[in-house]
Residue frames as a rotation matrix with the C-alpha (Angstrom) as fourth column:
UNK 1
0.299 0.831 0.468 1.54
0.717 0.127 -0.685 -44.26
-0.629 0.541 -0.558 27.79
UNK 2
-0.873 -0.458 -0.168 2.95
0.326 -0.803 0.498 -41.92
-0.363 0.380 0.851 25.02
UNK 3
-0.063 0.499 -0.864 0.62
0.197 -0.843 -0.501 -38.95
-0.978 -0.202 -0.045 24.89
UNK 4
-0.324 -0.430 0.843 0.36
0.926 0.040 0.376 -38.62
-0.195 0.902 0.385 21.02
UNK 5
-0.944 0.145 -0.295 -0.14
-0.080 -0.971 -0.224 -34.79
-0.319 -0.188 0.929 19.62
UNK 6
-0.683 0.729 -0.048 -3.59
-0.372 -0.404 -0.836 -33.66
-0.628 -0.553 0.547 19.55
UNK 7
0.159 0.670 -0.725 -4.20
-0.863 -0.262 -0.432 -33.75
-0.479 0.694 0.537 15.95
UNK 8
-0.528 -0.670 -0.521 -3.17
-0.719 0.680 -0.144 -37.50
0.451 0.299 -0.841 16.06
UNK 9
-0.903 0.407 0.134 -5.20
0.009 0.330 -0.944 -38.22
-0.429 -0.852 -0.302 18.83
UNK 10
-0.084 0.784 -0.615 -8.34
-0.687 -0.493 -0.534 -36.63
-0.722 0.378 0.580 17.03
UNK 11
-0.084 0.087 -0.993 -7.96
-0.923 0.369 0.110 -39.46
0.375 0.926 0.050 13.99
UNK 12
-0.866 -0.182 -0.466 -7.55
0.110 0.840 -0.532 -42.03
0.488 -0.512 -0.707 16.71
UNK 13
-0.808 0.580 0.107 -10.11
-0.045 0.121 -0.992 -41.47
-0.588 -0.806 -0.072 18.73
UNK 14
-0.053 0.819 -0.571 -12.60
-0.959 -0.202 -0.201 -41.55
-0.280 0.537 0.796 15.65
UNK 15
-0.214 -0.363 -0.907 -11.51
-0.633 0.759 -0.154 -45.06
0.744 0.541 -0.392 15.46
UNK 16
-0.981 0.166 -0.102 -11.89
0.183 0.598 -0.781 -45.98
-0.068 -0.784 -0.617 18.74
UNK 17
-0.579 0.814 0.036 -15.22
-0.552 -0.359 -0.753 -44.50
-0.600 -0.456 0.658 18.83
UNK 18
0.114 0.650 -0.752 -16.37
-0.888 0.406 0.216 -46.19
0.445 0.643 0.623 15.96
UNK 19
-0.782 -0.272 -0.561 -14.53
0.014 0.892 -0.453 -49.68
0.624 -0.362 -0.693 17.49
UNK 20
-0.932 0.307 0.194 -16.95
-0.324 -0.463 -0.825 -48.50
-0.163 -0.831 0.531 20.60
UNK 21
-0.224 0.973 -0.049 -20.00
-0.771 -0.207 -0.602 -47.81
-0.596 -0.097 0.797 18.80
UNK 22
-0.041 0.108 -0.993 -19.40
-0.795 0.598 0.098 -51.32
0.605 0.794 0.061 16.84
UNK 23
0.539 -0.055 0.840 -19.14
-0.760 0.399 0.513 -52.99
-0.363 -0.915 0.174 20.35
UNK 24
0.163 -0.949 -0.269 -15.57
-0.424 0.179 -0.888 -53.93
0.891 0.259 -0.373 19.84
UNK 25
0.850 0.050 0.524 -15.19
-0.505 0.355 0.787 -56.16
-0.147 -0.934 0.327 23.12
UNK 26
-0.206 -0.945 0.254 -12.11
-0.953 0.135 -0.271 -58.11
0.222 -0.298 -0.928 24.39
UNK 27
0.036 0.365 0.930 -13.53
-0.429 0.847 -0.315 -61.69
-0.903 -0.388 0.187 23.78
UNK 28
0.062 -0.099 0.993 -11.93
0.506 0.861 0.054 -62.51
-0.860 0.500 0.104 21.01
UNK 29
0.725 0.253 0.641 -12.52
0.689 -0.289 -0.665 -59.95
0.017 0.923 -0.384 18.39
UNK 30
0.845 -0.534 0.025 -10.39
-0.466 -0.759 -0.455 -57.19
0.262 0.372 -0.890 19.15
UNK 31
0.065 -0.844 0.533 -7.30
-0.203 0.511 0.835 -59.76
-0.977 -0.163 -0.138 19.86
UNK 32
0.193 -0.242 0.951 -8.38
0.937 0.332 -0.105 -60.96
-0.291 0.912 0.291 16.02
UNK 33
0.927 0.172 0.333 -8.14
0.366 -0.612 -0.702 -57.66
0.083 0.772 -0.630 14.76
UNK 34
0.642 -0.763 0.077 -5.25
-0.694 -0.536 0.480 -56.45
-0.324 -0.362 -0.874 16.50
UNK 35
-0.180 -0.667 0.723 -2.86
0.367 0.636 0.679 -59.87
-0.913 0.387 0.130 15.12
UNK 36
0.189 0.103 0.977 -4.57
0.974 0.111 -0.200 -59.43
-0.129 0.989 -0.079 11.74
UNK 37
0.960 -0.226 -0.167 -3.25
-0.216 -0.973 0.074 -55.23
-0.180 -0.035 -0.983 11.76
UNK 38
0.030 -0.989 -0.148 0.26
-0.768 -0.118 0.630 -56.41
-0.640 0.095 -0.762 12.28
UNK 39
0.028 0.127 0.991 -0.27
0.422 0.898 -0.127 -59.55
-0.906 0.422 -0.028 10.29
UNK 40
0.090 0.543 0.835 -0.96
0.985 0.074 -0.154 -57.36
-0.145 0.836 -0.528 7.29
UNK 41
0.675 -0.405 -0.617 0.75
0.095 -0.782 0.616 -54.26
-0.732 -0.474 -0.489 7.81
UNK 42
0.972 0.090 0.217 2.63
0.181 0.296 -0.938 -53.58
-0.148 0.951 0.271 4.64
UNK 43
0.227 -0.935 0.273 6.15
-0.845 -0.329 -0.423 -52.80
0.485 -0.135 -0.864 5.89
UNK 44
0.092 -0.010 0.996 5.71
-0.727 0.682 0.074 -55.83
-0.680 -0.731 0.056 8.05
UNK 45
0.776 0.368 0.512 4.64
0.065 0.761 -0.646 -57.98
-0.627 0.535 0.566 5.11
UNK 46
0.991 -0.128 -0.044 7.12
-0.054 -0.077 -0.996 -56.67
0.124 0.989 -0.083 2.90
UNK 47
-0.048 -0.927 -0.372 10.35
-0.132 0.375 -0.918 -56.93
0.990 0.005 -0.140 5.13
UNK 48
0.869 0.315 -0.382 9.32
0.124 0.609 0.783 -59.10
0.480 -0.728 0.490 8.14
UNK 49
-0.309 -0.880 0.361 12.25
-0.366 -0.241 -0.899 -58.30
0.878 -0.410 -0.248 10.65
UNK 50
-0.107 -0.197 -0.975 12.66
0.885 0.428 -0.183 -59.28
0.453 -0.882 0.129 14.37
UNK 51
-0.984 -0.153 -0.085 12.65
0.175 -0.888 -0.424 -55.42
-0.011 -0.433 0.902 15.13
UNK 52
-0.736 0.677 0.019 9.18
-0.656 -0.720 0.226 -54.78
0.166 0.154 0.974 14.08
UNK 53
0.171 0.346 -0.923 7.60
0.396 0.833 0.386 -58.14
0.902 -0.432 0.005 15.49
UNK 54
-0.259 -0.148 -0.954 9.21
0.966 -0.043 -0.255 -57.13
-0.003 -0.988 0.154 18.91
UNK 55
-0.998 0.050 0.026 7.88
-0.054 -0.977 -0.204 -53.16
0.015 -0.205 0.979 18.95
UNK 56
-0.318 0.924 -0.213 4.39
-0.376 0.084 0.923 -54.32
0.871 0.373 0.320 18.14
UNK 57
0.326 0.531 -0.783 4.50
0.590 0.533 0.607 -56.59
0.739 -0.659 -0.139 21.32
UNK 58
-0.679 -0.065 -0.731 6.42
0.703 -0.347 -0.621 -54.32
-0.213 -0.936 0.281 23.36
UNK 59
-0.554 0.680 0.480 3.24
-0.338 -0.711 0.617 -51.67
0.760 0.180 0.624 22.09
UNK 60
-0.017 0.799 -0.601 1.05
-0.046 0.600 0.799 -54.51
0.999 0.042 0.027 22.95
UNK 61
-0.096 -0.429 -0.898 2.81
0.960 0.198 -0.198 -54.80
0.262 -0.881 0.393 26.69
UNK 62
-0.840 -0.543 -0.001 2.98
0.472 -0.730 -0.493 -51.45
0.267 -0.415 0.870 27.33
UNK 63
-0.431 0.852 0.298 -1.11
-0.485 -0.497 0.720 -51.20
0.761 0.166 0.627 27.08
UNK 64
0.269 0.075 -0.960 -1.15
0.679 0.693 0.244 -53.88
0.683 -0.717 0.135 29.40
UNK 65
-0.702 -0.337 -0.627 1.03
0.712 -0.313 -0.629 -52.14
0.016 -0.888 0.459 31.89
UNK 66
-0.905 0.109 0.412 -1.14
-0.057 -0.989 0.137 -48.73
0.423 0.100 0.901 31.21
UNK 67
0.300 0.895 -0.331 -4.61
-0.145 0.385 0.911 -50.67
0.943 -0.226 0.245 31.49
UNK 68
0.186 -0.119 -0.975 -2.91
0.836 0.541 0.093 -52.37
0.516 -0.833 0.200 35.17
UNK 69
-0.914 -0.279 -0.294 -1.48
0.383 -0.832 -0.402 -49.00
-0.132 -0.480 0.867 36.42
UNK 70
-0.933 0.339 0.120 -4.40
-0.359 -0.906 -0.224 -46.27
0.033 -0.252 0.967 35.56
UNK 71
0.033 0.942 -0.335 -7.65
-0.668 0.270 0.693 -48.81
0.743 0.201 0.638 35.30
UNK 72
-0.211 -0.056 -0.976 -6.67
0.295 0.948 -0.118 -52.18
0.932 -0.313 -0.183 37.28
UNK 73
-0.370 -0.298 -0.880 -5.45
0.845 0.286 -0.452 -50.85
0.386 -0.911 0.146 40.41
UNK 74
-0.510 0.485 0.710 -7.79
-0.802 -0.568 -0.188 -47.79
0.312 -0.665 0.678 41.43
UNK 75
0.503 0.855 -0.128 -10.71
-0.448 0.385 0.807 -50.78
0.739 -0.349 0.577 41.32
UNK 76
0.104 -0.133 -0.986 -8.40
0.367 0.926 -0.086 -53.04
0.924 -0.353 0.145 43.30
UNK 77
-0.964 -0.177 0.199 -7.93
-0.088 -0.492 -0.866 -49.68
0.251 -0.852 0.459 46.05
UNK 78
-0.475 0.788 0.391 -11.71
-0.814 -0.563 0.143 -49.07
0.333 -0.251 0.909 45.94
UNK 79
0.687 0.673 -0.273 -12.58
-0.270 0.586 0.764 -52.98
0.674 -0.451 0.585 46.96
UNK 80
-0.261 -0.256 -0.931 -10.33
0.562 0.744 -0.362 -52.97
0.785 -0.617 -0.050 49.37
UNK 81
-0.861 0.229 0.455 -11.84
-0.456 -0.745 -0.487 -50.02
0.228 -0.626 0.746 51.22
UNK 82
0.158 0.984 0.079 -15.22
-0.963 0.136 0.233 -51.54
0.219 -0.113 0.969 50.73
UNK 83
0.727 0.138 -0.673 -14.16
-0.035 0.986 0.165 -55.41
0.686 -0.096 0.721 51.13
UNK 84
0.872 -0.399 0.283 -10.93
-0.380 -0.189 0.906 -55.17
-0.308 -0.897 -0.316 53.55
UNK 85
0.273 -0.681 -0.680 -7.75
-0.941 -0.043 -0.335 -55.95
0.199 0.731 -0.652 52.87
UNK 86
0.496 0.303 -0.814 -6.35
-0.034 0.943 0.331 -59.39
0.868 -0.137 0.478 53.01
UNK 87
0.717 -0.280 0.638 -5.13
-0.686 -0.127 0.716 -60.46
-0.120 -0.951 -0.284 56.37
């Protein structure tokens, strides 16, 4: 997950929070928004490249892995304490 500095973070997170308090959900809307960002990105738009197509998805992949490591798998430790593991 790259840690960004502080006063980077602070402009982001006013974004997310709004995304938040706009109930930004993962059913469709924040997949459209997130294609139509790089879709429309103005370095992108202005010299489309194979380099900057692949960094966007390996972003896109790397939130995945971050979401599966520090979110996925505590819940998947905490129902198998409470549900057993599989036999």
């Amino acid at each position: 997950m790259p840690y960004i500095d502080k006063y980077k973070r602070a402009e982001a997170d006013m974004i997310v929070d709004e995304m938040i308090r706009r109930e930004i959900f993962p059913n469709g809307m924040l997949n459209y928004m997130l294609f139509r960002y790089c879709k429309n990105l103005k370095s992108y738009r202005q010299n489309p490249s194979y380099f900057y197509y692949k960094n966007f998805i390996g972003e896109l992949n790397e939130c995945v892995a971050e979401i599966r490591r520090r979110l996925l798998a505590p819940y998947e430790d905490k129902k198998i304490k409470e549900n057993g593991d599989v036999e």
